[in-house]
HTML snippet that shows the backbone in 3Dmol.js (N, CA, C, O; Angstrom):
<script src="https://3Dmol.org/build/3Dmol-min.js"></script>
<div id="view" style="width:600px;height:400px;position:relative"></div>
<script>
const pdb = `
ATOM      1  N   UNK A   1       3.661   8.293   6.217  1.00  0.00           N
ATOM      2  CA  UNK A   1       3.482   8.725   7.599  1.00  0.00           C
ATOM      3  C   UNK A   1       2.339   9.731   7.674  1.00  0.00           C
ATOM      4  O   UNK A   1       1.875  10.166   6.620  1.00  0.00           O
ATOM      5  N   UNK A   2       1.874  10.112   8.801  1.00  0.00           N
ATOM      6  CA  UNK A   2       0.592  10.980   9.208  1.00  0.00           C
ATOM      7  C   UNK A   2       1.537  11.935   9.877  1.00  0.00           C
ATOM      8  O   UNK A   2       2.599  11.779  10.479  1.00  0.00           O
ATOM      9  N   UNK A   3       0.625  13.218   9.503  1.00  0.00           N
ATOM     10  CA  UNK A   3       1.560  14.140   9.397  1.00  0.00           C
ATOM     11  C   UNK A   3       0.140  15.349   9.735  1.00  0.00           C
ATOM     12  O   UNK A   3      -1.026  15.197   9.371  1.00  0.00           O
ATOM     13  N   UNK A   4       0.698  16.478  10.501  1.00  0.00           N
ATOM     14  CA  UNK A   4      -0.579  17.131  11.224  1.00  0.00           C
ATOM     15  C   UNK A   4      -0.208  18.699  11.409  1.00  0.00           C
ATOM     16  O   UNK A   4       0.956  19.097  11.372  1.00  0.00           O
ATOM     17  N   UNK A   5      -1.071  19.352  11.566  1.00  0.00           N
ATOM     18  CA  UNK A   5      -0.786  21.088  11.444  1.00  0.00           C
ATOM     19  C   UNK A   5      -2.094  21.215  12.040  1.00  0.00           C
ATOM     20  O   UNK A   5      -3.069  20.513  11.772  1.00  0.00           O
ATOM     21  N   UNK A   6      -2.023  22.459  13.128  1.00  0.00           N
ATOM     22  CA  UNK A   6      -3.345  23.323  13.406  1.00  0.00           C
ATOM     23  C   UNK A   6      -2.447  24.569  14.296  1.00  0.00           C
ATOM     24  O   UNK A   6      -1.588  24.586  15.177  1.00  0.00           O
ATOM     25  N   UNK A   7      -3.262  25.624  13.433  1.00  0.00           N
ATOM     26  CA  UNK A   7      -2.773  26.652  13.863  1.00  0.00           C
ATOM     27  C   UNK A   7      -4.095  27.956  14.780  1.00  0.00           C
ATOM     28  O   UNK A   7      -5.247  28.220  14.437  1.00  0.00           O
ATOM     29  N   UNK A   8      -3.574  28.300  15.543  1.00  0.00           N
ATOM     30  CA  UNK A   8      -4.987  29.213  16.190  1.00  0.00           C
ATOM     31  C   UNK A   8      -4.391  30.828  15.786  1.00  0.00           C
ATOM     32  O   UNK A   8      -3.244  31.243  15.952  1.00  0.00           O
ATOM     33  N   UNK A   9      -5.394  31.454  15.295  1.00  0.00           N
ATOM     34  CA  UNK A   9      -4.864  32.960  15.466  1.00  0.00           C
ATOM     35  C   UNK A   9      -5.558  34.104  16.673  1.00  0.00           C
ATOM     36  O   UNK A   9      -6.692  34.582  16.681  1.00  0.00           O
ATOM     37  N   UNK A  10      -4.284  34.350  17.770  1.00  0.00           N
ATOM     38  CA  UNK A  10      -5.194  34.961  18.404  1.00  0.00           C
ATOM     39  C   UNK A  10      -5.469  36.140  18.899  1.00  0.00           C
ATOM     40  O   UNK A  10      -5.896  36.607  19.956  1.00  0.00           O
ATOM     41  N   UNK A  11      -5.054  36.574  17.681  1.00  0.00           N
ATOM     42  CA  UNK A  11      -5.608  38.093  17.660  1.00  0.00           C
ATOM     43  C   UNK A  11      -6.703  37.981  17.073  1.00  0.00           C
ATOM     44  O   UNK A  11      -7.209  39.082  17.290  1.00  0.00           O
ATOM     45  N   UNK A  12      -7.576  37.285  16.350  1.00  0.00           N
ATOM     46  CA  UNK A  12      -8.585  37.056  15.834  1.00  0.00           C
ATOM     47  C   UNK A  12      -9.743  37.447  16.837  1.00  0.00           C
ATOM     48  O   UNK A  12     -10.720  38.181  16.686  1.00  0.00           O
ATOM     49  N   UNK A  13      -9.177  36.502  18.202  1.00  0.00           N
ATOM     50  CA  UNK A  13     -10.059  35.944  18.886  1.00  0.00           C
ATOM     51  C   UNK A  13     -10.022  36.924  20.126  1.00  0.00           C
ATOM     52  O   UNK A  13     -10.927  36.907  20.960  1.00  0.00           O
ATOM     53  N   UNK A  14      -8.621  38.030  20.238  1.00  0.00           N
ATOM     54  CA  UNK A  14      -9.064  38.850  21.394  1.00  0.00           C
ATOM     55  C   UNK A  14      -9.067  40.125  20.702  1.00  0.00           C
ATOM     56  O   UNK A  14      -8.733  40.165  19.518  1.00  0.00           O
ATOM     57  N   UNK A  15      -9.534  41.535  21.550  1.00  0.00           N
ATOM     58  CA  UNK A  15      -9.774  42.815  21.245  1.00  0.00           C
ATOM     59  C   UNK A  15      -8.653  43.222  21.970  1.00  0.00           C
ATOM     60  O   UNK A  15      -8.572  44.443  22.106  1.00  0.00           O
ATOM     61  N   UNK A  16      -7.336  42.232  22.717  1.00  0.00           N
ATOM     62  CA  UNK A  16      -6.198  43.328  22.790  1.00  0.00           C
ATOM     63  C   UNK A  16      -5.387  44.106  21.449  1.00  0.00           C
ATOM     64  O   UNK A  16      -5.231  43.528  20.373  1.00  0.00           O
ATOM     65  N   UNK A  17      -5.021  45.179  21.655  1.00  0.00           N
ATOM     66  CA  UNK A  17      -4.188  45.581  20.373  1.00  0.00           C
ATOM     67  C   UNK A  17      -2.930  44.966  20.564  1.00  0.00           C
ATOM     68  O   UNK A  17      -2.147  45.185  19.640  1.00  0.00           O
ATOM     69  N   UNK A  18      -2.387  44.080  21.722  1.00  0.00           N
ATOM     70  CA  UNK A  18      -1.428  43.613  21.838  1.00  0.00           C
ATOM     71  C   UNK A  18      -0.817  42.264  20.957  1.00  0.00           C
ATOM     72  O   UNK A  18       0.277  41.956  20.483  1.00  0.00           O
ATOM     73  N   UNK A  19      -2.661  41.434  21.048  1.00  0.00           N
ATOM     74  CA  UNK A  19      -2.718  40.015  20.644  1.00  0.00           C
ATOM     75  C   UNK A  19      -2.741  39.977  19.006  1.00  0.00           C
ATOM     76  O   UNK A  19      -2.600  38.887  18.451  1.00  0.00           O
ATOM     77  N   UNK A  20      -2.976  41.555  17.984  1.00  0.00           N
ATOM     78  CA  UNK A  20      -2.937  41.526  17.066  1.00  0.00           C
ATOM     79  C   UNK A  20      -1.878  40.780  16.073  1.00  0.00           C
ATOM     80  O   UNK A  20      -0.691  41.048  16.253  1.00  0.00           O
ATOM     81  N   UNK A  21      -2.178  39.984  15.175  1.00  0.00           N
ATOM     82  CA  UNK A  21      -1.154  39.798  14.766  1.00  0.00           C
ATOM     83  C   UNK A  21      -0.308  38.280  15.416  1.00  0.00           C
ATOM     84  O   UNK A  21       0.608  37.696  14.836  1.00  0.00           O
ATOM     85  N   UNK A  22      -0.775  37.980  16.437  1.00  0.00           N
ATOM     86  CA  UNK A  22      -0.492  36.798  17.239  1.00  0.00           C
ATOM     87  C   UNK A  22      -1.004  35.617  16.823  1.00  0.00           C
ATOM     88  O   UNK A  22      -2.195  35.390  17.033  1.00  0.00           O
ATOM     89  N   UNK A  23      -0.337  34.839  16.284  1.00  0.00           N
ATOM     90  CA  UNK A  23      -0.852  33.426  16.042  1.00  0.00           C
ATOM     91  C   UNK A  23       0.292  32.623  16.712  1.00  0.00           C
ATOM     92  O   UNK A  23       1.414  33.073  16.945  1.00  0.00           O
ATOM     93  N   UNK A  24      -0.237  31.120  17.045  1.00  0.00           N
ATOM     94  CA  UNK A  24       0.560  29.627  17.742  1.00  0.00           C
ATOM     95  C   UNK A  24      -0.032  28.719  16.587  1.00  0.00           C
ATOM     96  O   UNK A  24      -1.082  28.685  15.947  1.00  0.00           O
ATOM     97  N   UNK A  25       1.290  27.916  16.635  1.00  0.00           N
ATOM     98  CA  UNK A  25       1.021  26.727  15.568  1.00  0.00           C
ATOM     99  C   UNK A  25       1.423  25.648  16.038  1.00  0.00           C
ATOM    100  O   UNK A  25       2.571  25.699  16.480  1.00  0.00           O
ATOM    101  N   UNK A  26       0.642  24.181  16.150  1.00  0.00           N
ATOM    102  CA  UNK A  26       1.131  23.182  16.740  1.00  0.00           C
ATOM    103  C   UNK A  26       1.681  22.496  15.346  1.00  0.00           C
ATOM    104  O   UNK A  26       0.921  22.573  14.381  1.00  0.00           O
ATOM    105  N   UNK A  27       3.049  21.778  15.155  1.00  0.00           N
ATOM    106  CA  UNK A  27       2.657  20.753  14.041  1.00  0.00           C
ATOM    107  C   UNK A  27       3.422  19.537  14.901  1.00  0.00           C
ATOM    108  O   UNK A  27       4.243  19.645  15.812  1.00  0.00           O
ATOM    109  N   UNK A  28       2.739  18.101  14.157  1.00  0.00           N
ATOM    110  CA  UNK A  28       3.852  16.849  14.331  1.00  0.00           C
ATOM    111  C   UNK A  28       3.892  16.409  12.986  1.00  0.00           C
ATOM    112  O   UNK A  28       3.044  16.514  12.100  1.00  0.00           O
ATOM    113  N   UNK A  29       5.372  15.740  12.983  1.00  0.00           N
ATOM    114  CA  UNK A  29       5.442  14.702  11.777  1.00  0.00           C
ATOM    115  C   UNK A  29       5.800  13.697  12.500  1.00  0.00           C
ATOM    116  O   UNK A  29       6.417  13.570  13.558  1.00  0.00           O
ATOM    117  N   UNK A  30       4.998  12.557  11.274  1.00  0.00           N
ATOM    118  CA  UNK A  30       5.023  11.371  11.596  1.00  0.00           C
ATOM    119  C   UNK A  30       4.734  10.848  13.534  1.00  0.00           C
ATOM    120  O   UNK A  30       5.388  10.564  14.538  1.00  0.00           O
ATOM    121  N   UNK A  31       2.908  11.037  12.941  1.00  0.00           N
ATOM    122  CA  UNK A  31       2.301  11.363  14.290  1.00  0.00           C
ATOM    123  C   UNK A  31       2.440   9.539  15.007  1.00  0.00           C
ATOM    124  O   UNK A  31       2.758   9.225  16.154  1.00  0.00           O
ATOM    125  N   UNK A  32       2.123   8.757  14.007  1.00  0.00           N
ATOM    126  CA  UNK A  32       2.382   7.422  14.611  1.00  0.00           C
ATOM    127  C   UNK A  32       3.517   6.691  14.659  1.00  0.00           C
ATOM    128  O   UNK A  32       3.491   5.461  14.609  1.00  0.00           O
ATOM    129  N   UNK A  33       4.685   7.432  14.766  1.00  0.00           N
ATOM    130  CA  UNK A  33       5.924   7.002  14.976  1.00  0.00           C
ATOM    131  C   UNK A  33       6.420   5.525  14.238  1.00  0.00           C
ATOM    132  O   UNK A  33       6.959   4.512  14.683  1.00  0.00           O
ATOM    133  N   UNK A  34       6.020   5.881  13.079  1.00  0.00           N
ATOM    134  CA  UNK A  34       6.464   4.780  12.123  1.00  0.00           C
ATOM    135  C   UNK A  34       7.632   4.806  11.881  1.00  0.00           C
ATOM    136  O   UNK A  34       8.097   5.904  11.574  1.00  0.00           O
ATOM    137  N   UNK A  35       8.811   3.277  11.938  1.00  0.00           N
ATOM    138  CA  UNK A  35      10.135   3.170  11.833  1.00  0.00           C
ATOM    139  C   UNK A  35      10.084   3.352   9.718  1.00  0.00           C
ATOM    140  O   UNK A  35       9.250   2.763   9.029  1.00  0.00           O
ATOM    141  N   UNK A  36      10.781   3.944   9.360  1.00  0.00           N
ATOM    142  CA  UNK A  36      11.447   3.719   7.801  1.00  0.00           C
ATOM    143  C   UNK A  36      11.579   2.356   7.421  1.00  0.00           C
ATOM    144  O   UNK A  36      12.042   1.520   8.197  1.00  0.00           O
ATOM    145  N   UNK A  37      11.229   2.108   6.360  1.00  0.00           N
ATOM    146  CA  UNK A  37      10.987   0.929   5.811  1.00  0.00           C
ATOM    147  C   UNK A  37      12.603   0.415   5.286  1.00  0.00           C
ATOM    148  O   UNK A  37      13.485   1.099   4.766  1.00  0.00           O
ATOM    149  N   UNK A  38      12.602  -1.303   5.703  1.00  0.00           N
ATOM    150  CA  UNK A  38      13.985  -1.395   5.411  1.00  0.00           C
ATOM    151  C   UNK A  38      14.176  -1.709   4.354  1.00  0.00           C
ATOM    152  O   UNK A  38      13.453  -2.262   3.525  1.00  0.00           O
ATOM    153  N   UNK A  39      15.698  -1.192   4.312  1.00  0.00           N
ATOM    154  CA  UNK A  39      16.105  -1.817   2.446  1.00  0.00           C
ATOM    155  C   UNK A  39      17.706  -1.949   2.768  1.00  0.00           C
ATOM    156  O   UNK A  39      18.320  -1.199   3.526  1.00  0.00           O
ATOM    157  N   UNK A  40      18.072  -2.674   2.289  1.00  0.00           N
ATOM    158  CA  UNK A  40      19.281  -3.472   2.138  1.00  0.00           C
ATOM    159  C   UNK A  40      20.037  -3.281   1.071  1.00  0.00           C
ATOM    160  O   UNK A  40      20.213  -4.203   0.275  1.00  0.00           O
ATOM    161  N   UNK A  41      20.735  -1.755   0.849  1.00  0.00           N
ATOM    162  CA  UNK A  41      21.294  -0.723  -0.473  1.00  0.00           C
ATOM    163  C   UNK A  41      22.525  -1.014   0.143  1.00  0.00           C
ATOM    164  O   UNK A  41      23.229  -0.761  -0.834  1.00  0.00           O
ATOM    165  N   UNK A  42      23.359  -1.365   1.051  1.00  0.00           N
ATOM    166  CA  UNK A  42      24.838  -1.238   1.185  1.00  0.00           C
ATOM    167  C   UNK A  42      25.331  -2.278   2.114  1.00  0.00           C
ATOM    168  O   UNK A  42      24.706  -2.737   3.070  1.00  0.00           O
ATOM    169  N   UNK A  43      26.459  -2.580   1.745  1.00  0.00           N
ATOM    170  CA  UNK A  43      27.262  -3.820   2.628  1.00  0.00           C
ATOM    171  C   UNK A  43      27.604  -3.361   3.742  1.00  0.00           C
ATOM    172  O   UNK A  43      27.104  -2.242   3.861  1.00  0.00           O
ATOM    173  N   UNK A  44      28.319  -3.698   4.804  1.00  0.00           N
ATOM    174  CA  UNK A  44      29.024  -3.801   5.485  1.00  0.00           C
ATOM    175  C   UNK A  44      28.670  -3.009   7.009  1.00  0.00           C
ATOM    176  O   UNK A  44      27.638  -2.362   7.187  1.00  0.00           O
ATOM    177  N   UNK A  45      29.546  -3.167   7.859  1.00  0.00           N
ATOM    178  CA  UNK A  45      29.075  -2.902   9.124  1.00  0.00           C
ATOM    179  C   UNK A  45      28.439  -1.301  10.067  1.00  0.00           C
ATOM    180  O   UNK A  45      27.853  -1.122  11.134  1.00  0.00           O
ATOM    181  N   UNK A  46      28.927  -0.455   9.029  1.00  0.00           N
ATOM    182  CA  UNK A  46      28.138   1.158   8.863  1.00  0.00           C
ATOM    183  C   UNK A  46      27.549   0.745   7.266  1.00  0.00           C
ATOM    184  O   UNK A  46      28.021   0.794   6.130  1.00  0.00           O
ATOM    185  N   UNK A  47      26.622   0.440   7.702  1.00  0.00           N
ATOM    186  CA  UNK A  47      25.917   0.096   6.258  1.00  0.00           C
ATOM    187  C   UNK A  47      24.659   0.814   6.477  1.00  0.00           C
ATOM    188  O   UNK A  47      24.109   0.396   7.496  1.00  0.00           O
ATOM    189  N   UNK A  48      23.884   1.922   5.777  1.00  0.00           N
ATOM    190  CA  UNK A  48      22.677   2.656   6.522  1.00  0.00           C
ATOM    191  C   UNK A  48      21.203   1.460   6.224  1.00  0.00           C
ATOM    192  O   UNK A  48      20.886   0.893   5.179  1.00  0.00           O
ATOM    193  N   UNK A  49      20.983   1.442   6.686  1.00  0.00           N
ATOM    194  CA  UNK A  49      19.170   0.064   5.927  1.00  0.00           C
ATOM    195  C   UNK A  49      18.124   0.483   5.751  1.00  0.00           C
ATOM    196  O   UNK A  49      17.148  -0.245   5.565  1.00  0.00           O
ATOM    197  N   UNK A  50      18.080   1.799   5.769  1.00  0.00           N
ATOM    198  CA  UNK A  50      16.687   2.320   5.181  1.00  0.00           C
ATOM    199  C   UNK A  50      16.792   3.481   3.746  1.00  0.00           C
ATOM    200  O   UNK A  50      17.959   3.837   3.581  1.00  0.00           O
ATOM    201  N   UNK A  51      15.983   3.992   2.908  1.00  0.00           N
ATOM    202  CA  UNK A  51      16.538   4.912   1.973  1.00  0.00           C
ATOM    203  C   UNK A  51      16.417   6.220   2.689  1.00  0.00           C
ATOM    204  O   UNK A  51      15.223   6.481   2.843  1.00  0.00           O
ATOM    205  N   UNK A  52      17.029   6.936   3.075  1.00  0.00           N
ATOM    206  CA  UNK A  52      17.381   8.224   3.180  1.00  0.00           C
ATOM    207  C   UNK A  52      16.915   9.362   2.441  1.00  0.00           C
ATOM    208  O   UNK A  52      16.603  10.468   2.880  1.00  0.00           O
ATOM    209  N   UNK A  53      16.908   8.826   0.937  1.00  0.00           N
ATOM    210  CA  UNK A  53      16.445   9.689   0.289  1.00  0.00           C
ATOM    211  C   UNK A  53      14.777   9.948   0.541  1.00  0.00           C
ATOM    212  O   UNK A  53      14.099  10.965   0.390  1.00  0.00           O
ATOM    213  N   UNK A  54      14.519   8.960   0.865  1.00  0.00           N
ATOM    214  CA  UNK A  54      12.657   8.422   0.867  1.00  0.00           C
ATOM    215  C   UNK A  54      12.516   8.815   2.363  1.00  0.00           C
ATOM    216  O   UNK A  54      11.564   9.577   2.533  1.00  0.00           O
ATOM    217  N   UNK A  55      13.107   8.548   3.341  1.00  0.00           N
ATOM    218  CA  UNK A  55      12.651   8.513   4.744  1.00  0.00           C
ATOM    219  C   UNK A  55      13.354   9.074   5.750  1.00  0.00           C
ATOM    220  O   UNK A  55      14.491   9.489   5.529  1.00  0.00           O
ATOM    221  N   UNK A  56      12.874   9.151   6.799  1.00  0.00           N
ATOM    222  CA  UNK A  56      13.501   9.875   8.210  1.00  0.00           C
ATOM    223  C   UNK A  56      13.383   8.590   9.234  1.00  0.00           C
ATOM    224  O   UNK A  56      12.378   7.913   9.452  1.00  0.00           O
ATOM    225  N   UNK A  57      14.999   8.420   9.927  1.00  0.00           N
ATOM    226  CA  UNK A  57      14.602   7.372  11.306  1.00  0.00           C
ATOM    227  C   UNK A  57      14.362   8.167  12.220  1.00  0.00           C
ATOM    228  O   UNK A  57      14.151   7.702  13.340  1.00  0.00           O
ATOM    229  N   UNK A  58      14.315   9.890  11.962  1.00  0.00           N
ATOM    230  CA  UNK A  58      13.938  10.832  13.734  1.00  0.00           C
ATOM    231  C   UNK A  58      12.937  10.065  13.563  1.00  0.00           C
ATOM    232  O   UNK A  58      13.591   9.262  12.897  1.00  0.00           O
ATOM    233  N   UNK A  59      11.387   9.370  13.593  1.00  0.00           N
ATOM    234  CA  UNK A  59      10.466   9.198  14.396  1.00  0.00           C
ATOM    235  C   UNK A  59       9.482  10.349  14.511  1.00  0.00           C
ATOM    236  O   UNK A  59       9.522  11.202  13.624  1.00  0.00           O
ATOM    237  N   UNK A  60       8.708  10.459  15.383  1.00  0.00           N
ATOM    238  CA  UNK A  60       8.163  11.474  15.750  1.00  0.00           C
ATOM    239  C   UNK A  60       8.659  12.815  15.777  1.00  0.00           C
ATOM    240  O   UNK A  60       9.865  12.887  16.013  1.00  0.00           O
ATOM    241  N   UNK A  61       7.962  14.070  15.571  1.00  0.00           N
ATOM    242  CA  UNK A  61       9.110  15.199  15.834  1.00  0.00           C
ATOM    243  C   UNK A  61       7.719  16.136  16.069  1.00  0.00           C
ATOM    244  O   UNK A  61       6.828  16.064  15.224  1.00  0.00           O
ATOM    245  N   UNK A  62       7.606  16.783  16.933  1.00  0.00           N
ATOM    246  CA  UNK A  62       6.857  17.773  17.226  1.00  0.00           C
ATOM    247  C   UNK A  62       7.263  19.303  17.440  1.00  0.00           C
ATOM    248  O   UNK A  62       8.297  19.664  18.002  1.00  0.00           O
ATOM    249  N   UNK A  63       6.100  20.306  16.803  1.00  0.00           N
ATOM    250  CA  UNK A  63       6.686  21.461  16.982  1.00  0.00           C
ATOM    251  C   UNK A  63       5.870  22.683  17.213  1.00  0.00           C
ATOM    252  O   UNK A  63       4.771  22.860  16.689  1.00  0.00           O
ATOM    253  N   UNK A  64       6.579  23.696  18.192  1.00  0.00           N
ATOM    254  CA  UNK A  64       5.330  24.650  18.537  1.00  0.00           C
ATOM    255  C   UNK A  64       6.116  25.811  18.501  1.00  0.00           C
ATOM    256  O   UNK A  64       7.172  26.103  19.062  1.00  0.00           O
ATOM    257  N   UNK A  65       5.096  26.643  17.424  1.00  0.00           N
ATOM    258  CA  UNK A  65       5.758  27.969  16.906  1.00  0.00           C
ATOM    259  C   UNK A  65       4.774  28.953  17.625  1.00  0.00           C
ATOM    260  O   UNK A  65       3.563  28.735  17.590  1.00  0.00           O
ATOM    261  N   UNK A  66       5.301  30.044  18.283  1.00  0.00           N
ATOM    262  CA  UNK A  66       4.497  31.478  18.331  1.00  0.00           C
ATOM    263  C   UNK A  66       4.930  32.853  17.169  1.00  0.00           C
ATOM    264  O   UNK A  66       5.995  33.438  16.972  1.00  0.00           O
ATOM    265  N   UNK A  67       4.010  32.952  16.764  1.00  0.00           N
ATOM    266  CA  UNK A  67       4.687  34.387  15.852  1.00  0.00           C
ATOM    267  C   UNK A  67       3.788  35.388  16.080  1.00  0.00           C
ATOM    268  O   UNK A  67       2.659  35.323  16.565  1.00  0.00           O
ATOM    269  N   UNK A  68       4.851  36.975  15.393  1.00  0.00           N
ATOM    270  CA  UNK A  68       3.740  37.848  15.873  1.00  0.00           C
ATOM    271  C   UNK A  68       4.361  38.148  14.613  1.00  0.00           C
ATOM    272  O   UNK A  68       5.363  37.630  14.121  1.00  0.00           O
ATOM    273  N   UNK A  69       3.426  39.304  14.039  1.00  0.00           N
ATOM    274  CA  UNK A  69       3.572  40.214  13.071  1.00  0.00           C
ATOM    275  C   UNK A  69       3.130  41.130  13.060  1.00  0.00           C
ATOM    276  O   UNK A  69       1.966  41.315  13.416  1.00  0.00           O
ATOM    277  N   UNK A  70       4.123  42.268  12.533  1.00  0.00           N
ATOM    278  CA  UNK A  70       4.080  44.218  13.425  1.00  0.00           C
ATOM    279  C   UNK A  70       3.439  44.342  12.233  1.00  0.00           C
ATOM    280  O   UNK A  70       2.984  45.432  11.887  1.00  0.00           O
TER     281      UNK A  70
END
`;
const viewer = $3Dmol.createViewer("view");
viewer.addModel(pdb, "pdb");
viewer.setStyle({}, {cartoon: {color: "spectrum"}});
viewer.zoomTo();
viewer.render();
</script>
C-alpha cells in the first residue's frame, strides 16, 4: 500500500511566541484504498480471507495531528 506523511512546523514560519513550538501533521495510510489480498487460511462460515497478520481491511485511514511543545 502507499502510505504518506507531511508535516508543517509553524512556529518556524511565524514570529508569534505563541506559534512556537506548533507543528500539524497530515498522514494517510493506504492512500489508494487497496482491499487485502485474499487467502483462503480457514473453513467455514466466520472464516476471516485475508492474512491479518500481513494486512488491514480498514482501507483508507487518515489522520490530522496538532502538537505543541512548552
Amino acid at each position: 500500500t502507499v502510505d504518506l506523511a507531511a508535516r508543517l512546523d509553524i512556529g518556524a514560519l511565524s514570529a508569534s511566541p505563541m506559534a512556537q513550538g506548533l507543528s500539524l501533521q497530515l498522514s494517510a495510510q493506504n492512500v489508494l484504498d487497496e482491499d487485502p489480498p485474499f487467502v483462503d487460511l480457514a473453513r467455514g462460515p466466520n472464516a476471516v480471507r485475508y492474512d491479518s497478520a500481513n494486512a488491514n481491511p480498514l482501507g483508507r485511514f487518515l489522520a490530522l495531528e496538532l502538537r505543541k511543545r512548552w
